[in-house]
TORKOL-4160 file (C-alpha; in steps of 0.2 Angstrom, whole numbers, padded with zeros to 4 digits, m for minus):
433
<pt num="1" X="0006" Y="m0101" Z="0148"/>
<pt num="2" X="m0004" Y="m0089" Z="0143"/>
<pt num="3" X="0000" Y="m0074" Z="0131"/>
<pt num="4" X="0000" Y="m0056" Z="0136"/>
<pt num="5" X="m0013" Y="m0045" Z="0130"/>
<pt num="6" X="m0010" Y="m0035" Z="0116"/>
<pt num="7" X="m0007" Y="m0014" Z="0119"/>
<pt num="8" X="m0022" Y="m0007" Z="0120"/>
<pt num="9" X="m0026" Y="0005" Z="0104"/>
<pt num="10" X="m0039" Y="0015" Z="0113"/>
<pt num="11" X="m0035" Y="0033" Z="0116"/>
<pt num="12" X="m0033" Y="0039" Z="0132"/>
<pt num="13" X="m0049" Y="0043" Z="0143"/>
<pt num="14" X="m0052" Y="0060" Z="0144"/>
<pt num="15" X="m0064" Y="0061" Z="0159"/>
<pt num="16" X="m0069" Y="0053" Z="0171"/>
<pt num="17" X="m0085" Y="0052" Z="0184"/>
<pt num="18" X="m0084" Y="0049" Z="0202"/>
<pt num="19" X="m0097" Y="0040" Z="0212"/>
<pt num="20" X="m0106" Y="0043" Z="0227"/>
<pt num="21" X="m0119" Y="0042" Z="0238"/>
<pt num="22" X="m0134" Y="0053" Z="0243"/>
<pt num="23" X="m0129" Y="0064" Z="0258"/>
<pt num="24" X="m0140" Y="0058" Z="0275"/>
<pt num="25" X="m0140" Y="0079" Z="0282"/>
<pt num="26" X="m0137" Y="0093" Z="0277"/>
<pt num="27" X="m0123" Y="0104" Z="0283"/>
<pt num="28" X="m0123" Y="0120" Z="0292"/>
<pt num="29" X="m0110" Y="0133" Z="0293"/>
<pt num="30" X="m0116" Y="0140" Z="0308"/>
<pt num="31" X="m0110" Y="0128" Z="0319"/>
<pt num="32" X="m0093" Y="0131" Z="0315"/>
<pt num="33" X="m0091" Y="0150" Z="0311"/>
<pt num="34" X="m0077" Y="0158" Z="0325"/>
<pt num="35" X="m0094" Y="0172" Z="0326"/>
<pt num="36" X="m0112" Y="0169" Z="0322"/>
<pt num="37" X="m0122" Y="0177" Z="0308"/>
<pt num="38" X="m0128" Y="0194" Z="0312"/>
<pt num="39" X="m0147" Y="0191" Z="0316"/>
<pt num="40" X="m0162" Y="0197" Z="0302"/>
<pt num="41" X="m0171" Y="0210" Z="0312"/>
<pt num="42" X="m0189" Y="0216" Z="0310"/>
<pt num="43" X="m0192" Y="0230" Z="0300"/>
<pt num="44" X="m0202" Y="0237" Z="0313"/>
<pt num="45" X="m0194" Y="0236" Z="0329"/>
<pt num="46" X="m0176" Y="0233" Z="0323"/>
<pt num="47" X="m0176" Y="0218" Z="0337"/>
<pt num="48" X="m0169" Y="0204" Z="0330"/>
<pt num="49" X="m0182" Y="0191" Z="0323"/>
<pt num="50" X="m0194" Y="0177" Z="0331"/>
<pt num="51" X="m0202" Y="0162" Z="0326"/>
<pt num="52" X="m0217" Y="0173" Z="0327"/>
<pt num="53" X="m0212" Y="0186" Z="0313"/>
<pt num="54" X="m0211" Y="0173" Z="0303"/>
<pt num="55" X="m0223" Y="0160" Z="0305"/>
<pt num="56" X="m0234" Y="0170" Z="0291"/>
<pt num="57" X="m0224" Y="0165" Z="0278"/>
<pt num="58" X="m0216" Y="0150" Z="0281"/>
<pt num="59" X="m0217" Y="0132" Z="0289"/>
<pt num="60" X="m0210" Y="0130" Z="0306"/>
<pt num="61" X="m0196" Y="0117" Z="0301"/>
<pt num="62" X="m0189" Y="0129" Z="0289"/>
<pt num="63" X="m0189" Y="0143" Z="0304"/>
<pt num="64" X="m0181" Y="0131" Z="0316"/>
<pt num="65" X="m0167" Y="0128" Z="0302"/>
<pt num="66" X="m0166" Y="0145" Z="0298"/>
<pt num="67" X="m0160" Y="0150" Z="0317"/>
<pt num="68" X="m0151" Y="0131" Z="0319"/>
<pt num="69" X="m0135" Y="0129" Z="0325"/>
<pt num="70" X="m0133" Y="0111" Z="0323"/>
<pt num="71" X="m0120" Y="0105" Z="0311"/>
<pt num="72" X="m0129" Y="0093" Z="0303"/>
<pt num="73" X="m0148" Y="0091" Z="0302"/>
<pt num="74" X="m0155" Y="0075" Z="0295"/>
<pt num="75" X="m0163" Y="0075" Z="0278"/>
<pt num="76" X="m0180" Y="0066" Z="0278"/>
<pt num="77" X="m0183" Y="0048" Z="0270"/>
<pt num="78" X="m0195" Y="0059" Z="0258"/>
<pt num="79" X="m0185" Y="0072" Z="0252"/>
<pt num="80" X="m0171" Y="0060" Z="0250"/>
<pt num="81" X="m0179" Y="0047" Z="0240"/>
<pt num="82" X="m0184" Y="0062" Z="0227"/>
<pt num="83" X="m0165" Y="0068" Z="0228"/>
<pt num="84" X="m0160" Y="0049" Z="0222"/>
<pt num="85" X="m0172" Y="0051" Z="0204"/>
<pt num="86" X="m0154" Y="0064" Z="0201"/>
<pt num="87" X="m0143" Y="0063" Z="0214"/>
<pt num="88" X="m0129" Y="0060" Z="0216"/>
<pt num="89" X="m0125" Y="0071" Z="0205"/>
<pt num="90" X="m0108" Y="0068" Z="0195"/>
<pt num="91" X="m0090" Y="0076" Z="0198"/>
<pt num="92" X="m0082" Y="0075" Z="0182"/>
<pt num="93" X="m0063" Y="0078" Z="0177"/>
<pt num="94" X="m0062" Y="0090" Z="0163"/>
<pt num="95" X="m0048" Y="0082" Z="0153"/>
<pt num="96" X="m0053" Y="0089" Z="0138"/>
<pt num="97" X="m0052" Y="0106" Z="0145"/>
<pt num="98" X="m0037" Y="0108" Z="0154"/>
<pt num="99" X="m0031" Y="0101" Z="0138"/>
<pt num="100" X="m0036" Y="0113" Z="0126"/>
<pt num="101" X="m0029" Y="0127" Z="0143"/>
<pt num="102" X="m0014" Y="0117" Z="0140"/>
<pt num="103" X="m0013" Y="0118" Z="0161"/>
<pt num="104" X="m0004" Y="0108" Z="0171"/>
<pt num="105" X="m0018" Y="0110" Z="0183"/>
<pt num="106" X="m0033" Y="0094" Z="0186"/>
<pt num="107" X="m0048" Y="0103" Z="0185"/>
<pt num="108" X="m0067" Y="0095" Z="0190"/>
<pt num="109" X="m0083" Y="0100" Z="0189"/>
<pt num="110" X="m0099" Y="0095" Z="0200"/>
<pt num="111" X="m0112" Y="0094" Z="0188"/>
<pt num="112" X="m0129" Y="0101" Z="0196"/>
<pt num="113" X="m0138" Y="0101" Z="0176"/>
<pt num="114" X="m0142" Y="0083" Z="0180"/>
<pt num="115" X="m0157" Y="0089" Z="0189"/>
<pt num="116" X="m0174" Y="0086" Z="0182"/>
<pt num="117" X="m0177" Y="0105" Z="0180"/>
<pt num="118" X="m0159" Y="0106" Z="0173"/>
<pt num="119" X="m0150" Y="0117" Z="0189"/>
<pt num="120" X="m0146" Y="0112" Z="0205"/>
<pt num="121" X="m0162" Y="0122" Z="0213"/>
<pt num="122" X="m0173" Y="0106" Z="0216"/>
<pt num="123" X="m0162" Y="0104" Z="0232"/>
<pt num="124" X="m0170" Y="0116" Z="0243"/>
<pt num="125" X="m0187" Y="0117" Z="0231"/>
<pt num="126" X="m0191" Y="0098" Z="0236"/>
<pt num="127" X="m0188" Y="0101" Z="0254"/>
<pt num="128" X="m0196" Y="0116" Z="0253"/>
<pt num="129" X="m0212" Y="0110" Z="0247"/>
<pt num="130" X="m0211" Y="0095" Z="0257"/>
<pt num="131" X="m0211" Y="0103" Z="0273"/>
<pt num="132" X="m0227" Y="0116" Z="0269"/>
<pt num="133" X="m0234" Y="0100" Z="0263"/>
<pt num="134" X="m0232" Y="0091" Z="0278"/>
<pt num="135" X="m0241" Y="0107" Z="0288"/>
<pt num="136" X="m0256" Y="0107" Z="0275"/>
<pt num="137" X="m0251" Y="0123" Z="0266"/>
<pt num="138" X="m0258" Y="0119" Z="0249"/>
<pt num="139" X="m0251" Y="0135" Z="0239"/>
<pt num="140" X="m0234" Y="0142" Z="0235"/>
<pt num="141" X="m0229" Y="0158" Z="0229"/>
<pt num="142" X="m0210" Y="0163" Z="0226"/>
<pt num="143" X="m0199" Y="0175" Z="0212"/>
<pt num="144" X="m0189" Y="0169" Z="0201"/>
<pt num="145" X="m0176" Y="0177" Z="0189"/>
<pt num="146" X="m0169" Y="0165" Z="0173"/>
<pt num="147" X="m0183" Y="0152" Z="0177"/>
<pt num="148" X="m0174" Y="0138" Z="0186"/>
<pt num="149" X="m0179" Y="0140" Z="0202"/>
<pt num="150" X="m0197" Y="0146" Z="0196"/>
<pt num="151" X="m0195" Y="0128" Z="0187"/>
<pt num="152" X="m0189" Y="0120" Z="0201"/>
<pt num="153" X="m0201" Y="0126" Z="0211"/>
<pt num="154" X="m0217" Y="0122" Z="0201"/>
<pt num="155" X="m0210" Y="0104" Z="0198"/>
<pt num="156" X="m0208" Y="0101" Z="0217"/>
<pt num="157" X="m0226" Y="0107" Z="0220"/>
<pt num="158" X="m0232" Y="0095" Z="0208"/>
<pt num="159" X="m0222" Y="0081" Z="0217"/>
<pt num="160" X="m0230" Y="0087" Z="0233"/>
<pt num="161" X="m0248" Y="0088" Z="0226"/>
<pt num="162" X="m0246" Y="0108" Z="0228"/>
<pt num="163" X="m0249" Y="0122" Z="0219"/>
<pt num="164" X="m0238" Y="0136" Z="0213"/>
<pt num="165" X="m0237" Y="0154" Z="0208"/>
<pt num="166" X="m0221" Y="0162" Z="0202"/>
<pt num="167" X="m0217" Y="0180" Z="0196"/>
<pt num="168" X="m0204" Y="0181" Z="0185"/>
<pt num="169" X="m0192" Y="0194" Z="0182"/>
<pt num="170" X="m0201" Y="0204" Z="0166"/>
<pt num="171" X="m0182" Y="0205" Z="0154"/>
<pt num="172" X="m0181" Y="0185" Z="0158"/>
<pt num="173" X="m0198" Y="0181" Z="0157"/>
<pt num="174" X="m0198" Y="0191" Z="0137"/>
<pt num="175" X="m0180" Y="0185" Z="0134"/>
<pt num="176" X="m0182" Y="0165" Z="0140"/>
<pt num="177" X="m0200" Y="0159" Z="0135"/>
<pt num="178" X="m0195" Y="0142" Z="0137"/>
<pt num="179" X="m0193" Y="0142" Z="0156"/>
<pt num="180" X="m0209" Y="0149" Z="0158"/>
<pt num="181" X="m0217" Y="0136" Z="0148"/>
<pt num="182" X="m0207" Y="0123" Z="0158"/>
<pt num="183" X="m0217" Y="0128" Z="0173"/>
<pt num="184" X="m0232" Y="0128" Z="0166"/>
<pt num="185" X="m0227" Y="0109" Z="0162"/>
<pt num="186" X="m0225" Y="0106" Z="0179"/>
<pt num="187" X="m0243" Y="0115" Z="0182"/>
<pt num="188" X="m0235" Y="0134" Z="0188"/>
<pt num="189" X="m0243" Y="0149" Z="0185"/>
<pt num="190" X="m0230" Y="0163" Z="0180"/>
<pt num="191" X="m0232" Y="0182" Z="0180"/>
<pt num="192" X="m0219" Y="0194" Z="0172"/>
<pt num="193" X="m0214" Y="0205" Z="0186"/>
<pt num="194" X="m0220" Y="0220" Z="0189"/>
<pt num="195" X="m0237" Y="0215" Z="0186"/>
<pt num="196" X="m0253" Y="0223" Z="0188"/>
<pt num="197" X="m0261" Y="0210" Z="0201"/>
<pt num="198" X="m0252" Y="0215" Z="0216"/>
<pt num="199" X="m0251" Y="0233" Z="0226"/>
<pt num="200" X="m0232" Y="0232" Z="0224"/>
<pt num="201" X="m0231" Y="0228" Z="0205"/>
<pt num="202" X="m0241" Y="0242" Z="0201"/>
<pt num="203" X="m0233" Y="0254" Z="0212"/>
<pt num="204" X="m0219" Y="0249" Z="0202"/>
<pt num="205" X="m0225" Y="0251" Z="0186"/>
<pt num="206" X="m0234" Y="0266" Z="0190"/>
<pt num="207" X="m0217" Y="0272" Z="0194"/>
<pt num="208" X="m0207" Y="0265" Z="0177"/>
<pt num="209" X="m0219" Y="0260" Z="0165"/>
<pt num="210" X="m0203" Y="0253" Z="0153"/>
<pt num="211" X="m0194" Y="0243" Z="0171"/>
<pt num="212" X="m0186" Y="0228" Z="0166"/>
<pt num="213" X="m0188" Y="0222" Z="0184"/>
<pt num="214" X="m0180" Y="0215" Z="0196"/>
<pt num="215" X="m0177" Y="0200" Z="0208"/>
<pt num="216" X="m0182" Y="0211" Z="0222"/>
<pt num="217" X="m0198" Y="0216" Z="0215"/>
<pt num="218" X="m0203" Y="0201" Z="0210"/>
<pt num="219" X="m0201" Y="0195" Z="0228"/>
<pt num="220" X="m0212" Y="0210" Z="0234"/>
<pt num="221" X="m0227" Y="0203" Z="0221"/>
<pt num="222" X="m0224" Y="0184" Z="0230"/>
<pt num="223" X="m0225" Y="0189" Z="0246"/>
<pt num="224" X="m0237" Y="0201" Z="0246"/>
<pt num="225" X="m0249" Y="0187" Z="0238"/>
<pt num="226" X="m0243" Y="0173" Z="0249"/>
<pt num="227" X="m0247" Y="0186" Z="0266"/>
<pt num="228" X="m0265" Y="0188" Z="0262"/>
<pt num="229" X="m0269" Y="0169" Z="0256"/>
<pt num="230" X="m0271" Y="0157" Z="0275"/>
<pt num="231" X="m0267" Y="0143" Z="0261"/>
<pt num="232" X="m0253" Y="0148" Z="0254"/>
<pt num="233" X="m0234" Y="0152" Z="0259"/>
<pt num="234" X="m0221" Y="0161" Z="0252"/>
<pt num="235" X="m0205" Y="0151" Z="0247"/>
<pt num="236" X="m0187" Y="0155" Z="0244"/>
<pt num="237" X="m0174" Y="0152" Z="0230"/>
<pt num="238" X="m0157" Y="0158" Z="0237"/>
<pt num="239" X="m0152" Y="0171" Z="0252"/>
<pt num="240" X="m0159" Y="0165" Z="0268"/>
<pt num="241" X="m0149" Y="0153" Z="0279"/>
<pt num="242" X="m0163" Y="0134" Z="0276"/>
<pt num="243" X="m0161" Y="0138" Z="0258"/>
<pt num="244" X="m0141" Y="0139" Z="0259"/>
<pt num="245" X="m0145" Y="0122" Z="0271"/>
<pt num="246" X="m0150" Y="0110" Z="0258"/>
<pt num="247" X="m0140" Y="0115" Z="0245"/>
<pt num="248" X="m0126" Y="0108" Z="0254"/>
<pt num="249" X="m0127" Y="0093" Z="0247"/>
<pt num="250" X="m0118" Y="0098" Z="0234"/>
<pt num="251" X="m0102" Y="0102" Z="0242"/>
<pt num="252" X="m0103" Y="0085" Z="0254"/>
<pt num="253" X="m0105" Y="0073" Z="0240"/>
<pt num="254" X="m0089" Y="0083" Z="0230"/>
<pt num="255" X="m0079" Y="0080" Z="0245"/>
<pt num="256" X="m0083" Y="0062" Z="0248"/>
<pt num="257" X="m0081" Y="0059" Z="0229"/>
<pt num="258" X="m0063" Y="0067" Z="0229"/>
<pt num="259" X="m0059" Y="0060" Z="0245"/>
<pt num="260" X="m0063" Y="0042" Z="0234"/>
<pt num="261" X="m0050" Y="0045" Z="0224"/>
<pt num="262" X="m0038" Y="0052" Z="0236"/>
<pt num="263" X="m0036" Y="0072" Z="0229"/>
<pt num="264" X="m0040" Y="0088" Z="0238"/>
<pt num="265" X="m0047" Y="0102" Z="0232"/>
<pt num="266" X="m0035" Y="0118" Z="0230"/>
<pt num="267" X="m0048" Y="0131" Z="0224"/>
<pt num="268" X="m0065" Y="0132" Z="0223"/>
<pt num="269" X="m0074" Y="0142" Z="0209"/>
<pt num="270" X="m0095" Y="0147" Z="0212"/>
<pt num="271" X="m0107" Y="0157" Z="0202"/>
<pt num="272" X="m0113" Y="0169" Z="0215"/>
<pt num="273" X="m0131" Y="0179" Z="0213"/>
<pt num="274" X="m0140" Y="0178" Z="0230"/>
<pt num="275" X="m0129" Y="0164" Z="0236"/>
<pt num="276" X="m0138" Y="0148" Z="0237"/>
<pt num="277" X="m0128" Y="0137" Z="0223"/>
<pt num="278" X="m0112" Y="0145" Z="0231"/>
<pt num="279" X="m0115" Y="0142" Z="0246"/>
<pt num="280" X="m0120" Y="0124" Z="0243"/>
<pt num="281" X="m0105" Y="0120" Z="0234"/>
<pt num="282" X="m0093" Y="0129" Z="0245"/>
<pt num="283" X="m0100" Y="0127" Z="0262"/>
<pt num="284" X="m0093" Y="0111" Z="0266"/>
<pt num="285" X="m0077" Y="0115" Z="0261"/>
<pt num="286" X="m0077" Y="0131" Z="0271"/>
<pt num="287" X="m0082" Y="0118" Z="0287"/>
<pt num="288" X="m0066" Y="0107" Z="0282"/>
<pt num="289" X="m0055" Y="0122" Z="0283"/>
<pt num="290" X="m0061" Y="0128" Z="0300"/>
<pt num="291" X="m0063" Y="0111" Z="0309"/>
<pt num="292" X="m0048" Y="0102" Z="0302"/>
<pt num="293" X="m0034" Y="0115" Z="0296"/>
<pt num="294" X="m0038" Y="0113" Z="0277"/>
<pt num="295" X="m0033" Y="0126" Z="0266"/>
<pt num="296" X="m0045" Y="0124" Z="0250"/>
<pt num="297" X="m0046" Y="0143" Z="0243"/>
<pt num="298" X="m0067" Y="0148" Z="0237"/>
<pt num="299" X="m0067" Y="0160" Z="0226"/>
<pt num="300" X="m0086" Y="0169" Z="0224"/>
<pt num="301" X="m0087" Y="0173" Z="0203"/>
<pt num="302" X="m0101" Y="0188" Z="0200"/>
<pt num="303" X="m0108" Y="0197" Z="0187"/>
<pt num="304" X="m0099" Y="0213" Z="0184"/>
<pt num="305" X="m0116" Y="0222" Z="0181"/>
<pt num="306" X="m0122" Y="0216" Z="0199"/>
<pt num="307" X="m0107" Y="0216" Z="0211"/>
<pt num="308" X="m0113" Y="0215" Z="0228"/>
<pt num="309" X="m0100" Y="0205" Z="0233"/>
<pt num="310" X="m0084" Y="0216" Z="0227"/>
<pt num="311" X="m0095" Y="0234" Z="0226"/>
<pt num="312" X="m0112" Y="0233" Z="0238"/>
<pt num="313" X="m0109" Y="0240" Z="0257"/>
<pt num="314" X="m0111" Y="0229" Z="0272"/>
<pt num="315" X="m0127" Y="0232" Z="0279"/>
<pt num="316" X="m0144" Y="0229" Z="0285"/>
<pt num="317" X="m0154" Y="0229" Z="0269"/>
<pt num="318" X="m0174" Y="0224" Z="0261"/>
<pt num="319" X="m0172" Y="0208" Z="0252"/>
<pt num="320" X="m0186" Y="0216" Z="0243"/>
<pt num="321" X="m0190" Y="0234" Z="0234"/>
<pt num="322" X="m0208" Y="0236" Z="0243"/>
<pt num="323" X="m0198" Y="0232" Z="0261"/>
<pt num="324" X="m0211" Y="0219" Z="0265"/>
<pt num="325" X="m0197" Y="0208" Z="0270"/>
<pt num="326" X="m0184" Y="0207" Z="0286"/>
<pt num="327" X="m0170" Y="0219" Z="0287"/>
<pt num="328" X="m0153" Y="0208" Z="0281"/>
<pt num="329" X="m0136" Y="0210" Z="0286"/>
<pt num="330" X="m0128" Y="0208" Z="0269"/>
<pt num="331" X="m0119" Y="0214" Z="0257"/>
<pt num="332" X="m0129" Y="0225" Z="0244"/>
<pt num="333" X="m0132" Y="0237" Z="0230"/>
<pt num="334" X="m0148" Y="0245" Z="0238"/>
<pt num="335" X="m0163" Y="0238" Z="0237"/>
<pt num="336" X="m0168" Y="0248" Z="0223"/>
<pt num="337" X="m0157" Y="0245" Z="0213"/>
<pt num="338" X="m0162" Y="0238" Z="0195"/>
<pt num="339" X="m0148" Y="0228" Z="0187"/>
<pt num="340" X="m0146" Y="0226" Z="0166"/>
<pt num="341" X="m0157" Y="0215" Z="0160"/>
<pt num="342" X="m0142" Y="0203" Z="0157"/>
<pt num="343" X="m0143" Y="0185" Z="0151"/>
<pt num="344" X="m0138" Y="0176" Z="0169"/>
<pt num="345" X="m0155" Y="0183" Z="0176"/>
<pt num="346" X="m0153" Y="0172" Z="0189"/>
<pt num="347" X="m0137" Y="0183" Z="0196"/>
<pt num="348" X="m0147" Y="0199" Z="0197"/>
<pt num="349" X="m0150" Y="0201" Z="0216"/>
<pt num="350" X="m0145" Y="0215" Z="0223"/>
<pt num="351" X="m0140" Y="0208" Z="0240"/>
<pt num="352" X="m0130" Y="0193" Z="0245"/>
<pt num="353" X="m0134" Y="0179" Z="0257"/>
<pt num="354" X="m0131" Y="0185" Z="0274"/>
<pt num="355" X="m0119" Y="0170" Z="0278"/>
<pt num="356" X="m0112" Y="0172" Z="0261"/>
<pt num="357" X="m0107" Y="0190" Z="0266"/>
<pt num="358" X="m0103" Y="0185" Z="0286"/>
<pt num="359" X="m0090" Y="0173" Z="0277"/>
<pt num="360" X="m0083" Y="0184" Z="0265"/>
<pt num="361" X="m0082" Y="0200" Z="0282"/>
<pt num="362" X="m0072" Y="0185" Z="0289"/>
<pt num="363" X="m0062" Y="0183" Z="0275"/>
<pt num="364" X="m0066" Y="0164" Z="0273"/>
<pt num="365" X="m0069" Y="0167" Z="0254"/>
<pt num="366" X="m0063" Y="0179" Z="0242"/>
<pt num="367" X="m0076" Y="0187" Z="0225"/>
<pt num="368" X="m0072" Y="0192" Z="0208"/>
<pt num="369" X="m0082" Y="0202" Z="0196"/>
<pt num="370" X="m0083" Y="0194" Z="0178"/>
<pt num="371" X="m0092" Y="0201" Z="0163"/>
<pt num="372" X="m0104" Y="0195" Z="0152"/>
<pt num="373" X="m0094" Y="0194" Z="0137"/>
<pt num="374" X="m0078" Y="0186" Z="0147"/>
<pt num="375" X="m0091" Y="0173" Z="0154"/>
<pt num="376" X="m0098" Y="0168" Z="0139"/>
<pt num="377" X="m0081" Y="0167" Z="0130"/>
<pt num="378" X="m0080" Y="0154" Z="0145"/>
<pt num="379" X="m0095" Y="0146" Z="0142"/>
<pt num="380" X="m0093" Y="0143" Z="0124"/>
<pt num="381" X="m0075" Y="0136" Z="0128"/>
<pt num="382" X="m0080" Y="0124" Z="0139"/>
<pt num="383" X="m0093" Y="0117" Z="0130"/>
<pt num="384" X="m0083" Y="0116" Z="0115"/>
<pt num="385" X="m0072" Y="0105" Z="0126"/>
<pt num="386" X="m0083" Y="0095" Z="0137"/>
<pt num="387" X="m0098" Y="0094" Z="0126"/>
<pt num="388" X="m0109" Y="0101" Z="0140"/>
<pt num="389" X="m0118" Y="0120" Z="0137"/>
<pt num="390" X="m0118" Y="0128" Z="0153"/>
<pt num="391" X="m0131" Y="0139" Z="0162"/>
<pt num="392" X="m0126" Y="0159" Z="0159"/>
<pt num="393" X="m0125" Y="0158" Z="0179"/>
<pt num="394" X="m0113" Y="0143" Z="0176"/>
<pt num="395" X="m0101" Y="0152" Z="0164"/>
<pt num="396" X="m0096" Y="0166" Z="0178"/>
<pt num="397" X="m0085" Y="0151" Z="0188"/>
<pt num="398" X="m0079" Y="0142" Z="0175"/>
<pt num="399" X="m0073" Y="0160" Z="0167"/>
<pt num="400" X="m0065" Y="0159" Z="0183"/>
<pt num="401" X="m0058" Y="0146" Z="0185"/>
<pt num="402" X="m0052" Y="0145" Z="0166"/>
<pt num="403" X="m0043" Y="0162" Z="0170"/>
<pt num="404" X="m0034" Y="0154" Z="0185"/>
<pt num="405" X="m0029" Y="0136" Z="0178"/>
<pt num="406" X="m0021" Y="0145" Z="0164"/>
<pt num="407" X="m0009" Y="0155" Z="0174"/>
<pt num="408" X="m0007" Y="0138" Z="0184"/>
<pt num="409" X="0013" Y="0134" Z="0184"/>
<pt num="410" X="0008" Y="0117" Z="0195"/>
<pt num="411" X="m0005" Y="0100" Z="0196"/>
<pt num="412" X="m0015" Y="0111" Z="0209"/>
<pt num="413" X="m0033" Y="0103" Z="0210"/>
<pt num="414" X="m0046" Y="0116" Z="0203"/>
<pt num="415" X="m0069" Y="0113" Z="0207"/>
<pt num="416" X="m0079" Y="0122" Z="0197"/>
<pt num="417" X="m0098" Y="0122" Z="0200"/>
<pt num="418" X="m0107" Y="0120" Z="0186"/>
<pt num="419" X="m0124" Y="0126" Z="0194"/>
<pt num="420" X="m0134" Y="0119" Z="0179"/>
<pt num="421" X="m0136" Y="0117" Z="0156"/>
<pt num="422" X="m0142" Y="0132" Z="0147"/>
<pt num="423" X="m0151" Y="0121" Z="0136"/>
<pt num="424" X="m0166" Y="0133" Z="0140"/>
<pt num="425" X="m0154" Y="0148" Z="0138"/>
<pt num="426" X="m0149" Y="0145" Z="0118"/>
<pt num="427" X="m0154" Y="0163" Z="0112"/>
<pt num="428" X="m0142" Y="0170" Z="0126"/>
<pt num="429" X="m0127" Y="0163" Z="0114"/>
<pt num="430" X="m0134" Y="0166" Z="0099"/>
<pt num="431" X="m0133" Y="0183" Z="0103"/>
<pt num="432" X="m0115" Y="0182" Z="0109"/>
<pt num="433" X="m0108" Y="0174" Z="0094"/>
């Protein structure tokens, strides 16, 4: 007969990582919405958008996807074997935190800062460049605000033997040097926007010399470049209904990696700019709702100094300054509005995804607006905790979410999306404290 072991002296984990696979297709909301997505309309005409209007700017696999109604369109062996060098990524409980909330709540986060560019933007970047790629487009050109998707953009077009031009929000591109210098590692070429090297930049600097800019500038400079090059397309970070598409990875590996251990979600907690990590996180939990009768509560968390969510009017709307782009039923601020040069550059848009807006007319989600300093109190708390430093974008849901699990009275199960690390973003919380 053997003896017992002895009692473990161990302390008691405080966090755990759930497994998972890597998703075989994206998920689209479209096909179970009770009413479709108003249609983007041509500037000109007002008539609702062809493949035609399009085909300038983009590859025609990402216009099919962009009008699909499908639920679920199969990832290719390609994009999926670069998704494995990262995915899937982690859903990790954050003991640590709800103990120092002192919350009877179980909170998890779904850790997108894995990613080799540090954010969850490589999703729809890698299948964006592999799908130009595939129809010989050798050049893309795109915006970006913080950097990450400028990042995440330039390393896919290295991956895909491509290259890339970004223009970069000017107070990002002066504030975060390092994200620039990322995508000149991954062989970019950035531009602080405005610039003088397009018609629209220098309209807008001729205009306001001192701008700080803005997302929707920047995109007029990319697209304007990207209509006159036959080589080059013009490629997306958030906002259009492909780039909402793959992200949705994200949300079908939480649920799969909740359903492992047997919990379901309660409430949902995104960062929410132009929609795309939002959208990728919550989308799936949306579809679970409307197909099965499940109740799990997405709360959109925005930055109090760009509230197109809980301020802008529903309407048709530029997803650009110059109005070179199609008319969007979303959400908005006005297309020329100029946000604060805040540190979450990545959530100064002044519009929101049109299916992000459809769902929040139909009340599938709800949005808060959080401030800067209430989201890096956050940020700082739960890196104090959980030893991870979150993107500024990031610390808008967990500021949310920490708000809620402290007024939790019961074990409800609260998601954060962590959208990415603000290793990049350092100086941002130097300033704070």
């Amino acid at each position: 007969m053997t003896d017992s072991p002895a009692p473990s002296t161990a302390p008691e984990p405080l966090g755990s990582v759930v497994p998972s696979a890597v998703p075989t297709h994206w998920y689209n909301l479209s096909a179970d919405l009770p009413e479709p997505v108003p249609p983007a309309l041509n500037p000109g005409t007002r008539e609702p958008l062809g493949p035609a209007d399009l085909a300038p700017l983009f590859p025609m696999a990402l216009i099919m996807q962009e009008v699909a109604t499908e639920r679920y369109i199969e990832i290719p062996q390609a994009v999926r074997e670069v998704y494995a060098l990262w995915r899937p990524s982690p859903l990790i409980r954050a003991m640590r935190l709800e103990r120092a909330l002192g919350t009877p709540a179980r909170i998890y986060y779904k850790y997108e800062g894995v990613s080799p560019a540090g954010s969850h933007k490589p999703n729809t970047a890698v299948a964006q460049a592999y799908y130009n790629a595939a129809e010989g487009v050798t050049k893309l050109t795109t915006e970006t605000g913080a950097g990450q998707w400028g990042a995440s953009l330039s390393m896919a077009c290295a991956l895909m033997g491509m290259e890339c031009e970004v223009w970069q929000v000017r107070a990002s591109y002066d504030q975060k040097p390092y994200r620039r210098m990322q995508m000149e590692t991954y062989g970019g070429v950035c531009h602080p926007s405005p610039s003088e090297l397009t018609e629209a930049g220098r309209a807008m600097l001729a205009k306001d010399p001192e701008t700080t800019g803005s997302l929707g500038m920047a995109i007029s400079e990319a697209v304007e470049v990207a209509a006159k090059d036959p080589k080059a397309h013009y490629s997306l970070g958030s906002v259009l209904n492909h780039v909402l598409l793959h992200q949705t990875v994200i949300g079908q590996e939480a649920l799969a990696q909740l359903d492992e251990i047997g919990e379901t979600a309660d409430i949902v907690f995104g960062c929410a700019g132009g929609g795309s990590n939002l959208a990728g996180l919550s989308f799936p939990f949306l579809g679970r709702n409307l197909r099965d009768g499940a109740t799990t509560k997405v709360v959109a968390c925005e930055p109090a100094s760009c509230p197109s969510l809980t301020q802008g009017e529903y309407r048709y709307d530029f997803g650009d300054v110059a109005g070179l782009t199609p008319l969007l039923k979303m959400h908005t601020l006005g297309k020329d509005f100029v946000p604060p040069p805040i540190h979450a550059g990545g959530l100064r848009y002044h519009g929101m995804a049109p299916m992000v807006s459809h769902a929040k007319e139909l009340g599938l989600l709800d949005a808060i607006a959080i401030d800067q300093d209430t989201a890096f109190a956050a940020g700082l708390e739960f890196a104090r905790a959980e030893g991870i430093i979150p993107a500024p974008e990031s610390t808008h849901a967990v500021a949310g979410a920490v708000a809620h699990a402290r007024r939790a009275t019961t074990d409800e199960v609260i998601v954060i999306g962590l959208s990415g690390n603000g290793v990049l973003d350092l100086p941002a919380y130097a300033d704070y404290v």
